[in-house]
N, C-alpha and C positions, 0 to 999 in steps of 0.2 A: 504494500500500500504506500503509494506517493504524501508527503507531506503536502500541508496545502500551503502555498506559495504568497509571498508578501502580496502580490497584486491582486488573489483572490481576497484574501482575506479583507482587502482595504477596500473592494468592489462588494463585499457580500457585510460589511459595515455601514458603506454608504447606500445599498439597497436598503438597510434596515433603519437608518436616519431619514431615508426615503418615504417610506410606509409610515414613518410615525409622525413627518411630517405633513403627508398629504391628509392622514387622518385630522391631525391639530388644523390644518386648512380648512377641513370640510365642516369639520368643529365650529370655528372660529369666523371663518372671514364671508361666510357669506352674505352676515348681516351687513347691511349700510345704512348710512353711512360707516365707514370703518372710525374705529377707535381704540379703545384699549385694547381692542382683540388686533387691529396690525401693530403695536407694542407688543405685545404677549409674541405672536407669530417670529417678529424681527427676533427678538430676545432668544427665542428658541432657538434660529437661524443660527446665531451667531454661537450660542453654548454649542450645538450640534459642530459645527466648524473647529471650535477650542476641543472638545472630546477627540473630534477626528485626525486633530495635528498632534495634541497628545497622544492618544492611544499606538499612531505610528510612528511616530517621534519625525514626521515632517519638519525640514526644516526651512520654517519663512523667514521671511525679514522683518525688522524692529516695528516696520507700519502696522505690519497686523495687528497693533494691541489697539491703537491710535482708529484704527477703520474701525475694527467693533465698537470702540466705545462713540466713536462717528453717527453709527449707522443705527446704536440705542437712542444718540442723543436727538436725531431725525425723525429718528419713529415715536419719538416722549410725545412730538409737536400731536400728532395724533390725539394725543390725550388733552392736548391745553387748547389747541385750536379748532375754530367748527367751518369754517372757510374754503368753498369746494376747491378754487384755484391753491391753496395753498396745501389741501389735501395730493391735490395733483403732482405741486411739487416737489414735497414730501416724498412719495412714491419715486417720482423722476430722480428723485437726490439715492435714495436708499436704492437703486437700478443703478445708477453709474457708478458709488460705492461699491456696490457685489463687483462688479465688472472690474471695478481697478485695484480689489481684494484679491483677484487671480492676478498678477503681478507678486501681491506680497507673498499667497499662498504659493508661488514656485519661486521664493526666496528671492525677487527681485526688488530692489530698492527703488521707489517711488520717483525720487528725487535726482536720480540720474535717467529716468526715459525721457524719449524726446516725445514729443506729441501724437505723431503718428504711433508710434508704439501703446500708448495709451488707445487711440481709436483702436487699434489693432487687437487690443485686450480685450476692447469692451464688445466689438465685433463678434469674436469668436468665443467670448464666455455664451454674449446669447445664443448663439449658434449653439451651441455645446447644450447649455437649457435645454432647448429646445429637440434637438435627436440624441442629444447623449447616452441618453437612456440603452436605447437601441446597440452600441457596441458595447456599453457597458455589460448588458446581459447578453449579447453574442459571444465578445471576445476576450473582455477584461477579465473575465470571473471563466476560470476553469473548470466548469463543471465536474468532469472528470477525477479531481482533485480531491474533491467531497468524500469523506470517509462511508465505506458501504455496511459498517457493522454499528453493533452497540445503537446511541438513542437514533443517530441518524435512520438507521435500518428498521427500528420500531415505527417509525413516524412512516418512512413509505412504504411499509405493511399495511399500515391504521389508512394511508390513506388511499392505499389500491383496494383495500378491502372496501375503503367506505363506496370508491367507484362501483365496484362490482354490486353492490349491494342498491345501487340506486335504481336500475332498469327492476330488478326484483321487489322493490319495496313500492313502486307505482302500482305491478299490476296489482298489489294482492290489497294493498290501498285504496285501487281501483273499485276491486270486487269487494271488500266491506262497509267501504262507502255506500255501495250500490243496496247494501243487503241490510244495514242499517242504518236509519234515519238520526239518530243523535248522532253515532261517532260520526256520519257526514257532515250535520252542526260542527261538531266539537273542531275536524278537520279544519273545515272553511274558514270558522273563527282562527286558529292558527296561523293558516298559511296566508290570513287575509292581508298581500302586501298592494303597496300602492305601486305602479312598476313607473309611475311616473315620475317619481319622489327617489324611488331607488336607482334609476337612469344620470338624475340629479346629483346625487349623493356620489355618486360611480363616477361621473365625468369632475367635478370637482377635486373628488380623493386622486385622480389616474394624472390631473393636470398639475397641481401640486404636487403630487410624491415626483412625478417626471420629471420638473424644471428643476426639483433638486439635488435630486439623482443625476441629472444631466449636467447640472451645472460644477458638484463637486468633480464629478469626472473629470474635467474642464480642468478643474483648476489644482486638481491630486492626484490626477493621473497620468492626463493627455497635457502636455505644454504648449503654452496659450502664446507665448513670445517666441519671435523668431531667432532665429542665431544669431551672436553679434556679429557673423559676417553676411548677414543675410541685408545690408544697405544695399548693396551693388541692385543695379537694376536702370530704370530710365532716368535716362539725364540730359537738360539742356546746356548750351552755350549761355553766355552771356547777351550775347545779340539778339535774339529772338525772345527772350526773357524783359530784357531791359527796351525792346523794343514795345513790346506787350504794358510794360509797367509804364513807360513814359506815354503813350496815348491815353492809359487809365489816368495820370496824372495830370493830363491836361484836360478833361473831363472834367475831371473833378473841379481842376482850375479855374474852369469857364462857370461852370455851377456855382464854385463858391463867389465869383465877383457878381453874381446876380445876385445870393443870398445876402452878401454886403451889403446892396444896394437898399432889398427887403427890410433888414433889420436896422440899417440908420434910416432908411427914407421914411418905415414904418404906417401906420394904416393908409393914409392919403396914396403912395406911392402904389399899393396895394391896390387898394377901387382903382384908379386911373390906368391902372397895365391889365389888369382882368377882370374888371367888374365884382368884384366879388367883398365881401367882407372879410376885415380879418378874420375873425372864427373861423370863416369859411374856407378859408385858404390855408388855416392853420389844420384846422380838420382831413382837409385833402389831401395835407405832404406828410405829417408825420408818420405815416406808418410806412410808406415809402423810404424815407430818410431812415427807418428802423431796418427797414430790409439791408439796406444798401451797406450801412454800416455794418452790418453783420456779416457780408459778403468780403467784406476788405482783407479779417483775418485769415480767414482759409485759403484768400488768395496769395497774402506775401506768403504765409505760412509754407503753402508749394512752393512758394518761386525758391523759397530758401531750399526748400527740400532739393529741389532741381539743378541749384548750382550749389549741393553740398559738395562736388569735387574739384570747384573752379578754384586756380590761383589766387591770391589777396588782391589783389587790382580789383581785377572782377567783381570780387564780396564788397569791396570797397565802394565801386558802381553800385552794385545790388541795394545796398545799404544806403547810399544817399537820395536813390530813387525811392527807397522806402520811406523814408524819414520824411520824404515830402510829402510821398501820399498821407502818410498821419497825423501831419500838421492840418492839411487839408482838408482830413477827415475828423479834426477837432472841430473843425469851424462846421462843418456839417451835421456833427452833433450839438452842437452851441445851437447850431440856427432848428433842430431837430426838437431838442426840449423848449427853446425860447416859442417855437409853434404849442409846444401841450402845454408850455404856461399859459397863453393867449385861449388854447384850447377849453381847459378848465375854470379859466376868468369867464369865460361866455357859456359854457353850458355844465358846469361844474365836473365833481371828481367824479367817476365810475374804475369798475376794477381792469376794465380793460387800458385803460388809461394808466392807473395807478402799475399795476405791472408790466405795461410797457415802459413805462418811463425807469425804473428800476432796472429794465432787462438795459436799455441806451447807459442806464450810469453802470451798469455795469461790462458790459462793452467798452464804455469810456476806461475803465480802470485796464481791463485785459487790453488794450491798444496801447497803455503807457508801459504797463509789465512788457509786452513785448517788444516795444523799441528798449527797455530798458536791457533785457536777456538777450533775445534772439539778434536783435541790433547788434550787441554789443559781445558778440562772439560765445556768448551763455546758452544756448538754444536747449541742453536740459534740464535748465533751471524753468524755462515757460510753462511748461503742461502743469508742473505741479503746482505753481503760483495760480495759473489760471482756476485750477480745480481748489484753491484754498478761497479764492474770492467768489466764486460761484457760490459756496455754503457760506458764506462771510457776507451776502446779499441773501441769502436764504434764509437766514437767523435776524438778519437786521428787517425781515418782513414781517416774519414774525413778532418782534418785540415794538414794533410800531400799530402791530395790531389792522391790517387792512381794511377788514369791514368797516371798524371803530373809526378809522380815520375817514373811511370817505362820507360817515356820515356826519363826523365832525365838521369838515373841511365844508359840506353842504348847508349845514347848519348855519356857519360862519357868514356865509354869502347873504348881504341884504335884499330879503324880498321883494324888494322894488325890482333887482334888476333880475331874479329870478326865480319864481316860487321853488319852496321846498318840494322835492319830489317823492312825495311820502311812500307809494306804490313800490318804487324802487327801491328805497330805503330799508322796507319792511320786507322786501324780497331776498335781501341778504341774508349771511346767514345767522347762528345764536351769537356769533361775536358780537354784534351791534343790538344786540336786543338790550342792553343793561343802559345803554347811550339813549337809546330809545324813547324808552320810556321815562326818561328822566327828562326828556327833550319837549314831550308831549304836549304839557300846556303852553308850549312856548311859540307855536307854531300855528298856523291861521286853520280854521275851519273845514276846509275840505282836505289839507294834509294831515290835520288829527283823525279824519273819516280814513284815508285810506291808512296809516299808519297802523289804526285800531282792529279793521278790516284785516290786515296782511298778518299782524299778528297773532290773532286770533287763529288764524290759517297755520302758523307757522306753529304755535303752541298744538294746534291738532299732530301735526306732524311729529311732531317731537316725543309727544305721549304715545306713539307706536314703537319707539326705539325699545331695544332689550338690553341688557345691560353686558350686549360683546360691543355696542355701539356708544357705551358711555364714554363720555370726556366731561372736563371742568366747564369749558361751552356750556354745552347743551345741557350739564345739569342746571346750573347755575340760571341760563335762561330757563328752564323749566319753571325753578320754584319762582323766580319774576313774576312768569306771565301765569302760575298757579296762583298768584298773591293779589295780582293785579285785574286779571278777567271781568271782576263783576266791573272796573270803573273803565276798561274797554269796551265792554258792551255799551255803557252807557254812555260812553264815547260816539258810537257809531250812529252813520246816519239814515235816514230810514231807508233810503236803497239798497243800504248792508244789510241789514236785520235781515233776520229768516227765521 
């Protein structure tokens, strides 16, 4: 009899973290909104991973202690906030984490990749997610290896018996159902399943245990980075590079002496070249000017990738052409937010607003990080900067509180120039409810009608939660709007009532 071999043993572990995690999912996460139960789920994740580098004595690098306690402190936001966008990217946060956790977990250090390597990571963890599964129980795990005696050999006795035993227990099941009228009862009652409910149950438990089964494979099995000789590959000159970059630069050039123009000349100059209002115009380019500047990094990012074999001259070139396009692309962000401030003065704050304007300052920051690294002859010092600012605007949303804020920030705006929007207000989520209601009498007559209205909605909603979807939010607004209902109701106007 063959010993069974490190690779099985580490495959027929992570089968078994597999199965206890998709149960804990099927458990846990189907209620929504999520909450302590995607805490609880993460926390599992993450001890499940700590066991499995233990148990094999895998050896990661320093990050991995630093990304679990990361990918806890992500998943807590669950608990504290009730905010779908921030639910969202929460999720998005604790997804790119797992992904650049395969890096630590095959002992590579964070802080020496370069970016693409990073992409590279996160590419093929979800890949790995997602079919992992599949060589994992084809190939990783040696069947064969499996001891044929002792409990193993009881267990598939017990269980070829129980097969044999099931074509024979239908018929004779068959025929006493038939012959008697209770144990037919007694039967039906039994086997009474819902195959609707258990299809449910099955395709959640099979999606969960798979993407984590998939994904450790990924990341303890199968190696997720390429070799460090694995750069070689396409590459440009400098001329077709810096011809490319210098047409982008004069673009931009041209753009920005118009946006000049816009931001000194200001409204007048505005109506007179397009008929339009400021709002209007401010409304129109921002989310463009959002694209555009999001386009910029990916692009030097390659150009660098492409002349990483060129002589200093060259990098020299590269580098100066870059440097302008970012100065350029300052003023395009300058003239980017100076539109969502004008935006917001005329039709106030909303959250698409609010996190776009956070996603451009944070943009703004990775465009300085990167003239500052990749300019500057540091290129894998940028990924991991970039990824420490990204949860560094991710934590700073959170502590500002979103919902709260936009319905501050609305509040603040004098009536005259434009009513509260109470509908809206009270469509957000339990974050704002406590701002609310505090706000109430403060606010004209038909914005107290729909405030009172949306609440009232929002409180029904909240009473269907079970307690895998609690968090400080929504309790916290519960017992509010449980305290306060009767003086909503009487708040409301008679088109509300029912």
């Amino acid at each position: 009899m063959s010993a069974v071999s490190d690779r099985t043993r580490l495959g027929l572990h992570i089968l078994g973290v597999a199965a206890v995690m998709g149960a804990l999912g099927d458990a846990l996460l189907r209620a929504v909104p999520w909450g302590v139960n995607a805490f609880a789920c993460t926390a599992a994740l993450v001890a499940a991973a700590w066991w499995l580098v233990r148990r094999h004595h895998v050896a990661v690098s320093r990050d991995a202690i630093w990304l679990g306690a990361a990918a806890l402190l992500v998943a807590s936001n669950f608990v504290a906030r009730d905010a779908a966008m921030l639910r969202l990217f929460d999720a998005i946060g604790i997804a790119i984490l797992l992904g650049v956790a395969c890096l630590s977990l095959q002992g590579v250090a964070l802080r020496g990749c370069h970016a693409w390597q990073y992409v590279h990571a996160g590419v093929a963890s979800a890949l790995s997610a997602w079919v992992g599964l599949f060589p994992l129980v084809g190939r990783d795990v040696t069947w064969s290896e499996l001891p044929s005696e002792g409990r193993m050999r009881q267990v598939r006795g017990a269980a070829v018996g129980a097969a044999l035993a099931f074509p024979i227990l239908v018929v004779f099941g068959g025929l006493f159902t038939s012959a008697d009228t209770v144990f037919r009862t007694l039967v039906a009652n039994a086997f009474a399943v819902d195959f609707d409910s258990l299809l449910s149950h099955i395709v959640v438990f099979a999606v969960c245990g798979g993407l984590v089964a998939g994904y450790f494979r990924g990341a303890l099995i199968r190696a997720v980075l390429p070799a460090a000789g694995a750069e070689s590959g396409l590459s440009l000159g400098i001329i077709p590079v810096a011809t490319a970059l210098s047409l982008v630069d004069l673009l931009f050039l041209v753009f920005v002496v118009v946006q000049l123009r816009y931001l000194f000349g200001g409204a007048t100059l505005v109506v007179a070249a397009g008929g339009l209002t400021y709002a209007e115009y401010a409304r129109r380019g921002f989310f463009e000017l959002v694209t555009a500047s999001a386009l910029v990094l990916p692009l030097l990012t390659g150009a660098a990738w492409l002349l990483r074999d060129e002589r200093a001259e060259h990098q020299r070139t590269f580098r100066q052409l870059a440097i302008v396009l970012l100065l350029l692309l300052a003023v395009v962000m300058a003239s980017a937010l100076e539109r969502m401030r004008l935006y917001v003065d005329a039709y106030g704050l909303s959250q698409i607003r609010l996190y776009s304007t956070a996603f451009m300052l944070y943009l703004a920051g990775v465009s300085a990080w990167f003239g500052w690294t990749t300019l500057r002859g540091q290129p894998r010092r940028f990924a991991f900067g970039a990824l420490v600012q990204g949860f560094a605007v991710l934590g700073g949303l959170h502590l500002v509180n979103p919902d709260a804020l936009i319905v501050r920030t609305n509040l603040a705006r004098p009536p005259a120039e434009r009513p509260f929007d109470g509908w809206y207000a009270a469509s957000l989520s339990a974050d704002a409810v406590p701002l609310l209601l505090d706000a109430l009498p403060r606010v004209d007559r038909s914005a107290q009608c729909a405030v009172a209205a949306g609440l009232l909605k929002q409180r029904a909603r909240l009473e269907r939660d079970d307690w895998r979807s609690w968090n400080f939010a929504r309790e916290r607004a519960r017992e509010l709007l449980r305290d306060q209902s009767p003086r909503l109701r009487a708040t409301l106007c008679p088109t509300h009532r029912t």
